[in-house]
Each structure stands twice: as C-alpha cells, then as structure tokens.
C-alpha positions in Angstrom: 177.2 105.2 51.8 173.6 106.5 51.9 171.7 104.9 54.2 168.1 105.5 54.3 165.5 104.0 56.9 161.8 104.0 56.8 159.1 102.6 58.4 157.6 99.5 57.0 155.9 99.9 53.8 153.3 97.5 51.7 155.4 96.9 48.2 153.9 94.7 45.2 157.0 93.2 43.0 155.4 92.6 39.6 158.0 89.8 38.3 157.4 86.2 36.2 161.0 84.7 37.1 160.1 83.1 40.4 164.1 83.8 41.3 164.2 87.8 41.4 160.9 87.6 42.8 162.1 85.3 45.6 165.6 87.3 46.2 163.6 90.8 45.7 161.0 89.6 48.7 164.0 88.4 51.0 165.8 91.8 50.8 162.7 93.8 51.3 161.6 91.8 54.2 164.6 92.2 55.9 164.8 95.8 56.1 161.0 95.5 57.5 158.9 95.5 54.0 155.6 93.6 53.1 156.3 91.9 49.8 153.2 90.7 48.0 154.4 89.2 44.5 152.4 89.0 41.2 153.3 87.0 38.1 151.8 88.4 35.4 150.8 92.3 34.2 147.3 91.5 34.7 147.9 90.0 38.3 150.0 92.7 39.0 146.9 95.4 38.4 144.5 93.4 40.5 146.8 93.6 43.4 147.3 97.2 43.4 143.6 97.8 43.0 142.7 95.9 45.6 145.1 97.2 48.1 147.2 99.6 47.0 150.7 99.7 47.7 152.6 102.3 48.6 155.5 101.3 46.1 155.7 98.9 43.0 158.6 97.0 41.2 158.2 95.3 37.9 159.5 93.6 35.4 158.7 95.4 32.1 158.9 91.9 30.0 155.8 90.5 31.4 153.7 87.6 30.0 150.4 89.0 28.9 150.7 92.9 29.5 154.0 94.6 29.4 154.7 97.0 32.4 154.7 99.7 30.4 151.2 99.2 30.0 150.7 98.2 33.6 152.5 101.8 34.9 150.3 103.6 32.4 146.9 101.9 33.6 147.8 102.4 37.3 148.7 106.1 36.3 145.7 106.6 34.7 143.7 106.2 37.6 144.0 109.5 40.0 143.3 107.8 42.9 146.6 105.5 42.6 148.4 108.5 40.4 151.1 108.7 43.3 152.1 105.3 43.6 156.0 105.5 43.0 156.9 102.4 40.2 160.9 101.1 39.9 161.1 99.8 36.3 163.4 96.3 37.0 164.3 95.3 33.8 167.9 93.3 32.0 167.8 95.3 29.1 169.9 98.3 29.0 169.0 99.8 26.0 168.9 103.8 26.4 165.3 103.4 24.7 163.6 101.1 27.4 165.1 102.7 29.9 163.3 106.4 28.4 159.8 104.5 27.8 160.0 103.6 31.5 160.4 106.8 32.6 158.3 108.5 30.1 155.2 105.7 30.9 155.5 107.3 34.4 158.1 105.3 36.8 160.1 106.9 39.1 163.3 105.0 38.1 164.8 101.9 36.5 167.0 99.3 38.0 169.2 97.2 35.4 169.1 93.5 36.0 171.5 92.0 37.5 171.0 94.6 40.0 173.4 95.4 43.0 171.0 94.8 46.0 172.4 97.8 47.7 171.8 100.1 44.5 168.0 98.6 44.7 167.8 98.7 48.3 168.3 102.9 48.1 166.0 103.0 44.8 163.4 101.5 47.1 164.1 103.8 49.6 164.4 107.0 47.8 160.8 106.4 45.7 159.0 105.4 48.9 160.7 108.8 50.2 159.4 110.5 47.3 156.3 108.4 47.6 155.3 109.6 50.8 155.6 113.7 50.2 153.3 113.3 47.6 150.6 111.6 49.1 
C-alpha cells in the first residue's frame, strides 16, 4: 500500500451534493487538510481567486458552470497555472474522463470513489503540485 504523508495543505472541493462534500472534508481533515467547500462553478472561482489553494477537487456536473469550464478559467490565469485539479465525477464514460484531462486536471476520480484511491490521488497531485511551484 502507498502511503504518502504531507504537510497540511489549503484544498477547495468544488461539489453541489452537500454529502461528498461533507464525506470529502472529513477525510481530508483527518490526515491534517484545510477543506474550504464551494457549491457552485462560479463559487468555486471566487474561492480560488481569493486565496488560492494549493489543490482543487470538483465535481464536473456543476449548477451554473461546468468544471470543465472552471479548470480552463483557473488555467488560464498564469498566476494560478500550477494549481493541481482532481476531476471527481460518477460518469465513466472514456470521453469525460479525456475532456477532464485535456481541460487541464491532473487526474479523475470516478464516483463512488474508494477513499483510499482518493486519499493517494490527493496526495500524489499535491506532490506534483508542490515541484512545480
């Protein structure tokens, strides 16, 4: 079993079912992470703008903007450029799974999601994260 550890890192979870947002927090949190959640696309930009995280999750069926469009705004903007994103999504079609990774996210996480599996996702892009900062 890989098992990463890190030191605490700021994450923003991007997610409009108040459930995976609640269990995604409680996991984070209790291997040291600061979860701040955001329910919407457009909530999810202001958050990062304001105080940018060091990794974002999301949803990519979001009300208002997609997160396809939310990773490709965020990306856009060389300042936040290197801000690792984990697609979280239940569809597991080979085509959303591509436009997640072509819009610029460093991986994808099906839902239901084993919470070890996300647990080392997390860890590997804030790994990844951090050399390229």
């Amino acid at each position: 079993m890989l098992h990463i550890m890190s030191m605490p890192r700021r994450v923003v979870y991007i997610e409009d079912n108040v459930a995976n947002l609640a269990l995604v927090t409680k996991v984070l949190a209790h291997i040291g992470h600061e979860v701040e959640g955001a329910a919407t696309g457009e909530e999810g930009l202001v958050c990062i703008q304001n105080n940018p995280p060091d990794l974002v999750l999301l949803d990519l069926d979001l009300p208002g903007i997609d997160g396809f469009e939310v990773v490709r705004r965020i990306k856009a903007i060389p300042a936040f450029a290197a801000i690792p994103f984990i697609a979280i999504s239940a569809s597991v079609m080979k085509q959303e799974r591509k436009l997640a990774l072509d819009a610029g996210c460093f991986s994808f996480v099906e839902k239901p999601f084993d919470i070890g599996e996300l647990r080392v996702a997390v860890e590997e892009a804030l790994s990844s994260g951090s050399s390229q900062s």
